[in-house]
C-alpha positions in Angstrom: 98.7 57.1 127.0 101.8 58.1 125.7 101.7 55.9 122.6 98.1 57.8 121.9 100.0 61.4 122.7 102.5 60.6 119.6 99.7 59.4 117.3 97.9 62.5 117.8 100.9 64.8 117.5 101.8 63.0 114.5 98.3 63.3 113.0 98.8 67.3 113.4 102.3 67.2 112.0 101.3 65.6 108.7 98.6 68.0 108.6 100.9 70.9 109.1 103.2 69.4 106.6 100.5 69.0 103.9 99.3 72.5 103.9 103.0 73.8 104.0 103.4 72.0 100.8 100.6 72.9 98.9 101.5 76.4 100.0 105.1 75.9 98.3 103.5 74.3 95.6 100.9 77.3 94.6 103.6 79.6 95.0 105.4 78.0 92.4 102.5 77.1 89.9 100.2 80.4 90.4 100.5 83.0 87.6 100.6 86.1 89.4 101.0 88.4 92.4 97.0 88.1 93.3 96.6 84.7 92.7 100.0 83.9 94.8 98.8 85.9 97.9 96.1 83.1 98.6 99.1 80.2 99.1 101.5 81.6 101.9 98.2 83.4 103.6 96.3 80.5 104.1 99.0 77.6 104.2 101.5 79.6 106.9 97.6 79.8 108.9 96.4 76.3 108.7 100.3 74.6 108.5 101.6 77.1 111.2 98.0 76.3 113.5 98.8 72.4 112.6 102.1 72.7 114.1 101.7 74.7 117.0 98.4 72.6 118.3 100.9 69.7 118.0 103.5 71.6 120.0 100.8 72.4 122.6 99.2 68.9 123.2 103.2 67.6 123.6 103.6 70.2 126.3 100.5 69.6 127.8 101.7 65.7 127.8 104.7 67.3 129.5 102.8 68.5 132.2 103.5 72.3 131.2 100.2 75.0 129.4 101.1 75.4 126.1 100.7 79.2 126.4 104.0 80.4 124.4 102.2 77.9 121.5 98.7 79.6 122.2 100.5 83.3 121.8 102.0 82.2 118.5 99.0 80.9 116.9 96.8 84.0 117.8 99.5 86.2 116.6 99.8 83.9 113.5 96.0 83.8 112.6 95.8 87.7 113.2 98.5 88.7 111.4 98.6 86.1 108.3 95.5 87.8 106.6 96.5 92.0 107.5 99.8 91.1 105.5 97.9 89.9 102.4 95.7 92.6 103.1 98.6 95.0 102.9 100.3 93.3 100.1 97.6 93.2 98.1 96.6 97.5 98.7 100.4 97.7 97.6 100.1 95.7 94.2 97.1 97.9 93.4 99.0 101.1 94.5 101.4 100.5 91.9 98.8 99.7 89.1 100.1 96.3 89.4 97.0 93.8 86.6 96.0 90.4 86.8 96.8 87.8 83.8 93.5 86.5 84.4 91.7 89.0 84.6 89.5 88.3 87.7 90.8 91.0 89.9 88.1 93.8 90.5 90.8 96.9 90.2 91.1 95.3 86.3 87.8 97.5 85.5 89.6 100.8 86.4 87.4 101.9 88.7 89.2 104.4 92.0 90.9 103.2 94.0 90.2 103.0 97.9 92.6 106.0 98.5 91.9 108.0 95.7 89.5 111.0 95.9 88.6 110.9 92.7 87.9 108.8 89.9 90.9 108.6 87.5 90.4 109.3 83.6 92.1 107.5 81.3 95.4 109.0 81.6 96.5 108.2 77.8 93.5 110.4 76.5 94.1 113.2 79.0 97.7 113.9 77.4 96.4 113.1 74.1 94.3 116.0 74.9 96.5 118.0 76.2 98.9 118.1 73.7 95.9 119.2 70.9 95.7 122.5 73.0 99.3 122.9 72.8 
């Protein structure tokens, strides 16, 4: 039973360790700030989960409930995505434009905390300046 407990904790380890590194890796090799918010989000979820499952089988082999482990993984798959969430309304906040162009804010529409939709600012002082 115990040689069965290590596989198994093992198994979730290397897991955990795989998405950690692809995590590392897209933050290295993704273009921009949009694109980069996917690879800590959903590696430190599924890595972070990996690890801590492995933490709680070993404690329950232990004879103890895992329930520090259980707090830490609820707390990690809540928070993971609000973050990115936040990050990303901050990038847009300061008018901050995908290289690739796939980002739906690159079509200059409002955004979620303005009241009104924004002109093109360029033309408003070109216009401006022909009253003057």
């Amino acid at each position: 039973m115990q040689l069965f407990m290590e596989i198994l904790v093992s198994i979730f380890l290397l897991i955990g360790s795989f998405f950690m590194l692809v995590g590392g890796i897209g933050m290295v090799r993704l273009p921009d700030l949009f694109m980069r918010l996917h690879a800590p989000t959903k590696s430190s979820t599924l890595g972070l989960g990996s690890f801590l499952i492995a933490a709680m089988i070993f404690s329950a082999f232990q004879g103890r409930f895992g329930f520090a482990e259980l707090l830490l993984t609820l707390l990690a798959f809540i928070t993971a995505p609000v973050s990115a969430n936040l990050m990303a309304q901050a990038a847009l906040h300061l008018r901050l434009r995908s290289t690739s162009g796939e980002v739906p804010e690159a079509l200059d529409r409002p955004l979620p905390w303005q009241r009104t939709r924004r002109r093109n600012p360029k033309a408003e002082k070109d216009s401006h300046d022909d009253l003057a």
